[in-house]
C-alpha positions as CSV (number, residue, x, y, z in Angstrom):
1,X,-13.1,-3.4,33.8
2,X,-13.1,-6.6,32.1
3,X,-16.1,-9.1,33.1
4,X,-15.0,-10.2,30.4
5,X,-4.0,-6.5,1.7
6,X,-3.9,-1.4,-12.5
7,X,-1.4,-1.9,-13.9
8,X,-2.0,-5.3,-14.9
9,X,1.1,-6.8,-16.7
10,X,1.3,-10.8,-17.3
11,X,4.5,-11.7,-18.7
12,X,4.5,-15.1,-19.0
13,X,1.0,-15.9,-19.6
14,X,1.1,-12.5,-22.6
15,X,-1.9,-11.0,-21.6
16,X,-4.1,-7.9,-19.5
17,X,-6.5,-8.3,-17.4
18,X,-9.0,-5.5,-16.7
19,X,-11.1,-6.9,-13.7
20,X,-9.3,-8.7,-11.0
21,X,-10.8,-10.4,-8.2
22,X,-10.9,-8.2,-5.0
23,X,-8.2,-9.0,-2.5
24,X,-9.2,-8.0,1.5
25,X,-6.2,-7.4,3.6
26,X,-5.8,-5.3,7.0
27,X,-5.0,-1.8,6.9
28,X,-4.7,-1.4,11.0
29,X,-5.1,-3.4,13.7
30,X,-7.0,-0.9,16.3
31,X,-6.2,-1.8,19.7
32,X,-8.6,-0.5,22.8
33,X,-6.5,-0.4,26.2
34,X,-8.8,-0.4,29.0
35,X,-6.0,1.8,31.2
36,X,-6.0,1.3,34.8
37,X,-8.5,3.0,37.2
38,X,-7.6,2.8,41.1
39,X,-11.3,2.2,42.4
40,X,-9.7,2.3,46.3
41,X,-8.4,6.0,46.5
42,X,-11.3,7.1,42.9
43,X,-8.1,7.9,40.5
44,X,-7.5,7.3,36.8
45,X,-4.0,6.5,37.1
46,X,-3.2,5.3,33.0
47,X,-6.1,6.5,30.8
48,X,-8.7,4.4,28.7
49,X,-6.7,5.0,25.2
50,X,-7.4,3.6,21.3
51,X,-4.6,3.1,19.2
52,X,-3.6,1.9,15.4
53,X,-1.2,-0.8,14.5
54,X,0.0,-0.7,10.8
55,X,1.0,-4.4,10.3
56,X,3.0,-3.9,7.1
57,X,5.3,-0.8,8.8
58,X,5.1,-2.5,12.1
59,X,4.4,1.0,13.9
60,X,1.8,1.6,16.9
61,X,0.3,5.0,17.3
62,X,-2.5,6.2,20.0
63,X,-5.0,8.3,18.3
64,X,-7.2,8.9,21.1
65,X,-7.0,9.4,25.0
66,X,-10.4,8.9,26.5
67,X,-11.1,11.0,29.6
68,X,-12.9,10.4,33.0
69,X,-13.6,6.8,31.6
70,X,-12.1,4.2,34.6
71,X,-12.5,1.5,31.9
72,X,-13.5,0.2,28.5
73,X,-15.1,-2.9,26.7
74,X,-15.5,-2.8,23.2
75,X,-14.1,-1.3,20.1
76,X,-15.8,-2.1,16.3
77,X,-14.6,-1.3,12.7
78,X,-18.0,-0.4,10.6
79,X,-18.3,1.2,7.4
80,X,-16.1,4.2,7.6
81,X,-15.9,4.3,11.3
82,X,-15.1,3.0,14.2
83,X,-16.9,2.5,17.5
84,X,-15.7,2.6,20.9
85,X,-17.7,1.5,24.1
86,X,-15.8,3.3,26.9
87,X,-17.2,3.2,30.6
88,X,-20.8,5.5,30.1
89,X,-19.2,6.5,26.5
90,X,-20.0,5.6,22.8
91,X,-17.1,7.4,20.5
92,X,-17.2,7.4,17.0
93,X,-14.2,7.8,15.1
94,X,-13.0,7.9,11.1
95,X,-11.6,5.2,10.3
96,X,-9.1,6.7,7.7
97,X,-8.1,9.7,9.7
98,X,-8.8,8.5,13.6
99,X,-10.4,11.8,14.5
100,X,-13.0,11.7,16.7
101,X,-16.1,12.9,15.3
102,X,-18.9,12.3,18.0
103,X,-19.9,10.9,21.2
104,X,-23.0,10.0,23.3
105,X,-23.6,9.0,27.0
106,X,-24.7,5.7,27.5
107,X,-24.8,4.6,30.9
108,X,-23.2,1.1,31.0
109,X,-22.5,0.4,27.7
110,X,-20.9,-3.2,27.1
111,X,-20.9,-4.6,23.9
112,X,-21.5,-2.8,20.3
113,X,-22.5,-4.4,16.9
114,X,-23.8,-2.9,13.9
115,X,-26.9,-4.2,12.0
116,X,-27.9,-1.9,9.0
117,X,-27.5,2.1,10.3
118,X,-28.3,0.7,13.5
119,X,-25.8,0.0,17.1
120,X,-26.8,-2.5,19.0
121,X,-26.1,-2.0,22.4
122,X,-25.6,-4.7,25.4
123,X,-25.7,-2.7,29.1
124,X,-24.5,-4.0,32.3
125,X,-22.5,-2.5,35.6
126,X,-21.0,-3.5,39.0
127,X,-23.9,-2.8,41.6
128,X,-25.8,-1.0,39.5
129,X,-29.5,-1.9,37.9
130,X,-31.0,-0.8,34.6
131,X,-34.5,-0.7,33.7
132,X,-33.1,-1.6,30.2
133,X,-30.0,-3.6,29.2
134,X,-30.3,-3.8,25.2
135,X,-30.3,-0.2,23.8
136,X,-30.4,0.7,19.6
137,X,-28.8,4.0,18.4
138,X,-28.3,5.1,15.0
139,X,-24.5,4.6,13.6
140,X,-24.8,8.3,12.0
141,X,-25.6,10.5,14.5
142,X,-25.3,8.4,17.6
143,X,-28.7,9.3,18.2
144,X,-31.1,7.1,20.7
145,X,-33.4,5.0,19.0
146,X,-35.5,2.4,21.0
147,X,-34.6,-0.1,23.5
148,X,-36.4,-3.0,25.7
149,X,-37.3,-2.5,28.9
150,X,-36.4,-5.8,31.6
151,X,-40.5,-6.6,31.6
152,X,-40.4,-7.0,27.4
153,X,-36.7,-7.6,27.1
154,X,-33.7,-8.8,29.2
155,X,-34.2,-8.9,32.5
156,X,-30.1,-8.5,33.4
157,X,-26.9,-7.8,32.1
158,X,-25.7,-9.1,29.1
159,X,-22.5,-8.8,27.7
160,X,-21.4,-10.3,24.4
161,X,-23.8,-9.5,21.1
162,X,-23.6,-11.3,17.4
163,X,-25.8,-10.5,14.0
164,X,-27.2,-13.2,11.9
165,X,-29.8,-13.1,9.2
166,X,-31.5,-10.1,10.9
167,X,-31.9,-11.3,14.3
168,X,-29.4,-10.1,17.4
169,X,-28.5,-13.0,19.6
170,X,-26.9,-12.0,23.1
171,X,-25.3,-13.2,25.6
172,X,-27.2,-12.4,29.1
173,X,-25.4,-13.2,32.6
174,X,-26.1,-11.3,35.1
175,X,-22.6,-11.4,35.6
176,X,-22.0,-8.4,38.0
177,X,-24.0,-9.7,40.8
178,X,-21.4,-11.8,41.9
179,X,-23.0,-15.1,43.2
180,X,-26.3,-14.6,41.2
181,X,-25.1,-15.3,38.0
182,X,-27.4,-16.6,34.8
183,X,-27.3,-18.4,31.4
184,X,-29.6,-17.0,28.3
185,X,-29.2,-16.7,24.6
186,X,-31.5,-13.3,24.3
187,X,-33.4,-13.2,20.7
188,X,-34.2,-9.9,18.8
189,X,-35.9,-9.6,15.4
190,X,-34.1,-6.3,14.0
191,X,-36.8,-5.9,11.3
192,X,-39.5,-5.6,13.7
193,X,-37.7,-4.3,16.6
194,X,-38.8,-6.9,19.3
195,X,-38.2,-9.2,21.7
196,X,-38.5,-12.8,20.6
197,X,-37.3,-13.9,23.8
198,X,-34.6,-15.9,25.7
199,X,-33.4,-19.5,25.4
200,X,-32.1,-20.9,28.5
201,X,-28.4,-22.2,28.4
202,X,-28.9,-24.8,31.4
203,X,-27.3,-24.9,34.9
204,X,-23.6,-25.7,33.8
205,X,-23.4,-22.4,31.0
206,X,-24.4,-19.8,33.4
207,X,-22.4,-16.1,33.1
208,X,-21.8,-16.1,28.7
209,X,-19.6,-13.4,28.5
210,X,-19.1,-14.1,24.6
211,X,-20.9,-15.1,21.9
212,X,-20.0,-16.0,18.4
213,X,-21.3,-17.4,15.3
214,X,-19.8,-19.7,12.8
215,X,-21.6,-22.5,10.3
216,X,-25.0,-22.5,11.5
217,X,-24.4,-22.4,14.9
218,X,-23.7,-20.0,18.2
219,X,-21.0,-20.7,20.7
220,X,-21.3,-19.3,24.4
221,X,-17.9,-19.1,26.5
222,X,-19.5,-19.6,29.9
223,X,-17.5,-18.1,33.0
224,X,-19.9,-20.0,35.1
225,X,-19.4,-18.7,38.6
226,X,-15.9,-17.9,37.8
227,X,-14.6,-21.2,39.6
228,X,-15.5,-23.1,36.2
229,X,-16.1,-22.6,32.9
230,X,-18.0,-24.1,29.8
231,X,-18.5,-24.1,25.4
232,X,-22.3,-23.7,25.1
233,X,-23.3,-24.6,21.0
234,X,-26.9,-23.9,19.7
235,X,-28.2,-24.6,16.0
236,X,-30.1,-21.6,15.2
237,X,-32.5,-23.8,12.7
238,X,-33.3,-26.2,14.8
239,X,-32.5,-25.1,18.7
240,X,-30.6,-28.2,19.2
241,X,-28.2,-27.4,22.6
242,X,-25.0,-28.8,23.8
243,X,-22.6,-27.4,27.0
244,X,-19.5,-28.7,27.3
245,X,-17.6,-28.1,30.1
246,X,-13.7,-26.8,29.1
247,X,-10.8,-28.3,30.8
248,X,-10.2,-25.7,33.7
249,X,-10.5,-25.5,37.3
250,X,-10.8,-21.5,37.4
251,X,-12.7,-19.4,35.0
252,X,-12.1,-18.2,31.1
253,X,-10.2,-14.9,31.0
254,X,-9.8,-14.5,27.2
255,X,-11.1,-16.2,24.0
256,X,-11.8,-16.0,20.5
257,X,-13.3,-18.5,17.8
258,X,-11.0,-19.2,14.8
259,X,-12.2,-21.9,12.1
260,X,-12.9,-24.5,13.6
261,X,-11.5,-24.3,17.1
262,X,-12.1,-21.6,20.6
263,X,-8.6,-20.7,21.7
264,X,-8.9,-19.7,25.3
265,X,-7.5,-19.2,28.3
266,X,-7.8,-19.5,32.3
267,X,-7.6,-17.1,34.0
268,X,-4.4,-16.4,35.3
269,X,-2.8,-19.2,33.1
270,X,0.2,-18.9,31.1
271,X,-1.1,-20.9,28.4
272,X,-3.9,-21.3,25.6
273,X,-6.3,-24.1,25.1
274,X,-8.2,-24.6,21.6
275,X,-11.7,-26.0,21.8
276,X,-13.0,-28.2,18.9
277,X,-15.9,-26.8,18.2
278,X,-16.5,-29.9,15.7
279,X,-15.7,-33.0,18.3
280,X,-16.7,-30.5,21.1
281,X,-13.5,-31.4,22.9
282,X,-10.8,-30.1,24.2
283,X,-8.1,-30.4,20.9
284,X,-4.8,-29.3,22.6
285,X,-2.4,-27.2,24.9
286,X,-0.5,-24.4,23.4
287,X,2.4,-23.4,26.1
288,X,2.9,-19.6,24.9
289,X,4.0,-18.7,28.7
290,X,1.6,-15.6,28.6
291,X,-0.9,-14.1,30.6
292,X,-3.4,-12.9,28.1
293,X,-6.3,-10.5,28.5
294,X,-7.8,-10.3,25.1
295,X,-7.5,-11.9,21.8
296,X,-8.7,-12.0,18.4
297,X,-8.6,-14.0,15.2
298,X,-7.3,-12.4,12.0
299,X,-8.6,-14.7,9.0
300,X,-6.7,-12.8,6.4
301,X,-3.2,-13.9,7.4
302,X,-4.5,-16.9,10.1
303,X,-2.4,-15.1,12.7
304,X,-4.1,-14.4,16.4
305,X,-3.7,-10.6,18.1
306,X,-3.3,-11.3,21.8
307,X,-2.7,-8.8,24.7
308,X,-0.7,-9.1,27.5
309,X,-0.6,-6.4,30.8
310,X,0.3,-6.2,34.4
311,X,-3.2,-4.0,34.4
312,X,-1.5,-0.8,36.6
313,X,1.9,-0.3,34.5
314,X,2.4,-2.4,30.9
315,X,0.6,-3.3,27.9
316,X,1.8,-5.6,25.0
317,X,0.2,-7.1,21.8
318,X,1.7,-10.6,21.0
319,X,0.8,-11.9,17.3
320,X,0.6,-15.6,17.4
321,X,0.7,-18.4,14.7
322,X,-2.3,-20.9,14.3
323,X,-0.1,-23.1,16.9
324,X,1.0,-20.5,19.2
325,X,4.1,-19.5,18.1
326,X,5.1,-16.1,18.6
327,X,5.5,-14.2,15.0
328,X,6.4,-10.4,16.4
329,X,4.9,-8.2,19.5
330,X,4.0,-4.3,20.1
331,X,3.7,-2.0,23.1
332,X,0.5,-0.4,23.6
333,X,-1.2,1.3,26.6
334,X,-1.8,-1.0,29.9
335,X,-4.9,-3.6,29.6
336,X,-5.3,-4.0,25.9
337,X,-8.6,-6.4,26.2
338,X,-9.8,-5.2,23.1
339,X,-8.7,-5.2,19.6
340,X,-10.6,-5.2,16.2
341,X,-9.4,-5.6,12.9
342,X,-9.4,-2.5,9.8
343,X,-10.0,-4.9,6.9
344,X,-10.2,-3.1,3.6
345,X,-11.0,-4.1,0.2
346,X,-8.6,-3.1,-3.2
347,X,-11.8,-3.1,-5.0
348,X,-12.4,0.3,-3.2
349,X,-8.9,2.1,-5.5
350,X,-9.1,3.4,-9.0
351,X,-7.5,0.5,-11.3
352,X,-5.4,1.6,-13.9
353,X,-5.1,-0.9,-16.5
354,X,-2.5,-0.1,-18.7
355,X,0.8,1.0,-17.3
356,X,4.5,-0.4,-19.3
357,X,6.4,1.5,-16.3
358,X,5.7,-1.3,-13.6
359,X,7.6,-5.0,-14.2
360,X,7.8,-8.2,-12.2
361,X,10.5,-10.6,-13.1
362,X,11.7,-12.8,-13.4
363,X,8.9,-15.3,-14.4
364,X,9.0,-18.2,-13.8
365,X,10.6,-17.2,-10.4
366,X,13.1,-19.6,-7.7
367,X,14.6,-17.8,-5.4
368,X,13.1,-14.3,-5.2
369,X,11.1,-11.8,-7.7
370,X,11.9,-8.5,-8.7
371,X,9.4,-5.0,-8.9
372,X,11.1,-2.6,-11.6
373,X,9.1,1.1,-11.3
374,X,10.6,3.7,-13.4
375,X,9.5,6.0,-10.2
376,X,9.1,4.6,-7.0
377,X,5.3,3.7,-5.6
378,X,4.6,5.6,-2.7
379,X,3.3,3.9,0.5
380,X,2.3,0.7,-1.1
381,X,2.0,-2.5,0.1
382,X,2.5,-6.1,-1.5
383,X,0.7,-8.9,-1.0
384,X,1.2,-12.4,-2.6
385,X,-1.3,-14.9,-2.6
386,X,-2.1,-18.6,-3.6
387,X,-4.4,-20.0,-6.0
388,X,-6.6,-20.4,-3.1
389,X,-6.4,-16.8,-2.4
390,X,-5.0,-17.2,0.8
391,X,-2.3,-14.3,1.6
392,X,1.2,-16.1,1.8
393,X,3.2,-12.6,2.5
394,X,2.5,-9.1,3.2
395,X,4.8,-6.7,3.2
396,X,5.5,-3.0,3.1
397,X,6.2,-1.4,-0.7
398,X,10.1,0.1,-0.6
399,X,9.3,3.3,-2.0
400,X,12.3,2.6,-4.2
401,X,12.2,2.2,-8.4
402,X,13.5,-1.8,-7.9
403,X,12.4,-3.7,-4.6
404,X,13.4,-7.5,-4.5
405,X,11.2,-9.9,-2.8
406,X,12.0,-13.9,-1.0
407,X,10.1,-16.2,-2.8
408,X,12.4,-19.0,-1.5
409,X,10.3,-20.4,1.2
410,X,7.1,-20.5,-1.2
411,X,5.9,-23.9,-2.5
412,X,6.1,-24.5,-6.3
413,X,2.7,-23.3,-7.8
414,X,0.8,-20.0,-9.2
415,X,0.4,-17.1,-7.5
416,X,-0.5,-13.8,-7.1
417,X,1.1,-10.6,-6.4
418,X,-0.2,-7.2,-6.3
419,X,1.2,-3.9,-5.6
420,X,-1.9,-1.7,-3.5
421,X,-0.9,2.4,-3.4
422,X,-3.2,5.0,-2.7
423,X,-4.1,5.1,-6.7
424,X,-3.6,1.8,-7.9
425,X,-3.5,-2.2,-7.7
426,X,-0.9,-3.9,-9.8
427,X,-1.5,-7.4,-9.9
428,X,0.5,-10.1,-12.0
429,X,0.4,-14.4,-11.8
430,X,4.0,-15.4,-11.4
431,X,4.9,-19.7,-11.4
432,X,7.3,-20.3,-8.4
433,X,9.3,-23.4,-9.1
């Protein structure tokens, strides 16, 4: 229930390098689909389920059907696992096999984030009270650590939860006593486990259901009392507070903060908004003629994952430009709201730095560029960047000794392409002209 990508061989410039600058890409895209629970007749019609997209193969695989869970809320890549936050559930999984390796009750759980070896845990549920709603476990064993009680801590439900500079800002609402709704920013100082205290969003940014940080600052989206909805933004150094109302006439059913702007969406709309978080205006309409019920921003390849369901029968994942153009979909489970991102590091695989097998020609390149192997790389992927770093393509290795590539739509310039197996990273400048 939803409140809401060595060898190192350079041709054309005649020399090695040994230590190449480490390139992030993402390995999965791990999609969390709520299911659908028929709260009338107490059935679990679809099941809470967790699933992997490879984006370079383009497959989707479930890896996990969670049980007696009638819903789900959040799903986080840490370290080498992943967390799930399923109905009274926290899952842990590997995040290089997908097995599940532990679980723990936690009545309510909402939101996770990771500070250190701790989970931060926000708590909240329809008609229900807790005499705590911020919890701490340990990422390890799961096991319970401390938590606030509603006399030193949050007095209500809070949903969304962000990390900065030691201190855990969330977003408290109140959200499922319908009617009755609040507005805080909750403060917690990790190193000494305690309770700064709340900051009071004002009457026009009640209900936060997310939080996120980006430059200096939080932003709130603000259901309100689901009629309305609003952008609260807060300088951490100074406090300074702003609340901007958005332009819609119902409340926000899905966001996320990319850059510089909040795409989001009204619930029940078939189109997304972005929010300048600069000009705190409303920038422009993108008509993508989709319902969506969750979203996030992938910075690697400046691409948006966005899910799309019926809730009882159909899920799909729609990957979106910058602009909101649609750049390829997959089928999941029904009521994808959450999706997180498996961004791993080449610095992490064994460089081999001398290697006369691998080629990349020709150099300079116009039309397309050529990887000679004189056996072919197994499960690899390529990536070609600019000379700003930023990814360009990303595409699946062929498994094949000679695998030609489009460079045709590239700009002239320098860049980058590396090769990323299991047991290396070939990487080599090439001059498109």
């Amino acid at each position: 229930m939803k409140v809401k990508i060595q060898v190192l061989i350079i041709i054309a410039f005649g020399f090695f390098i040994s230590n190449s600058i480490a390139q992030p890409y993402v390995k999965n895209v791990i999609v969390l689909n709520e299911g659908h629970y028929d709260y009338t007749n107490s059935i679990q019609t679809v099941p809470v389920s967790v699933g992997s997209y490879d984006p370079i193969t383009q497959q989707y695989t479930t890896f996990d059907v969670i049980n007696n869970a009638r819903f789900a809320s959040c799903v986080v890549v840490d370290g080498n696992n992943i967390y799930v936050a399923a109905d009274s559930f926290l899952i842990k999984y590997d995040r290089y096999t997908h097995a599940r390796l532990d679980s723990q009750i936690v009545q309510g759980i909402r939101k996770i984030a990771v500070w250190n070896n701790q989970l931060l845990i926000t708590r909240g549920q329809y008609l229900i009270s807790y005499n705590s709603y911020f919890q701490v476990y340990d990422k390890n064993s799961l096991a319970f650590l401390y938590e606030f009680n509603t006399t030193v801590g949050p007095q209500y439900a809070s949903e969304g939860i962000v990390v900065n500079n030691d201190t855990a800002y969330l977003a408290i609402n109140n959200g499922f006593d319908y009617g009755n709704e609040v507005g805080y920013i909750g403060k917690v100082n990790l190193n000494a486990a305690s309770y700064i205290g709340n900051v009071d969003l004002g009457p026009t940014a009640k209900n936060p259901f997310t939080i996120a940080y980006n430059g200096g600052s939080l932003y709130t989206v603000n259901n309100r009392d689901y009629t309305n909805a609003s952008v609260s933004t807060m300088n951490i150094a100074n406090g300074t507070l702003t609340t901007s109302d958005l332009a819609t006439s119902s409340g926000c059913g899905a966001s996320t903060l990319a850059t510089n702007y909040i795409y989001y969406q009204v619930s029940g709309d078939t189109i997304i908004r972005r929010f300048d978080i600069n000009t705190l205006t409303n920038y422009d309409i993108q008509h993508i003629n989709k319902n969506i019920y969750g979203m996030v921003h992938d910075p690697i390849n400046s691409i948006i994952y966005a899910g799309e369901t019926d809730y009882t029968t159909y899920g799909k994942i729609f990957i979106y430009d910058m602009n909101g153009n649609v750049q390829g979909s997959f089928n999941v489970s029904v009521a994808p709201g959450e999706v997180a991102l498996d961004i791993r590091n080449d610095a992490g695989i064994s460089n081999i730095t001398q290697n006369s097998n691998i080629f990349i020609f020709p150099n300079p390149a116009k039309d397309q560029i050529c990887i000679s192997n004189s056996t072919p790389i197994q499960n690899s992927t390529i990536i070609i960047t600019d000379m700003m770093g930023k990814t360009v393509s990303q595409i699946a290795g062929s498994n094949t000794t000679l695998q030609t590539i489009s460079v045709l739509n590239l700009s002239a310039g320098i860049y980058t392409i590396k090769v990323i197996s299991d047991k290396m990273v070939t990487t080599q400048k090439f001059i498109k002209q």
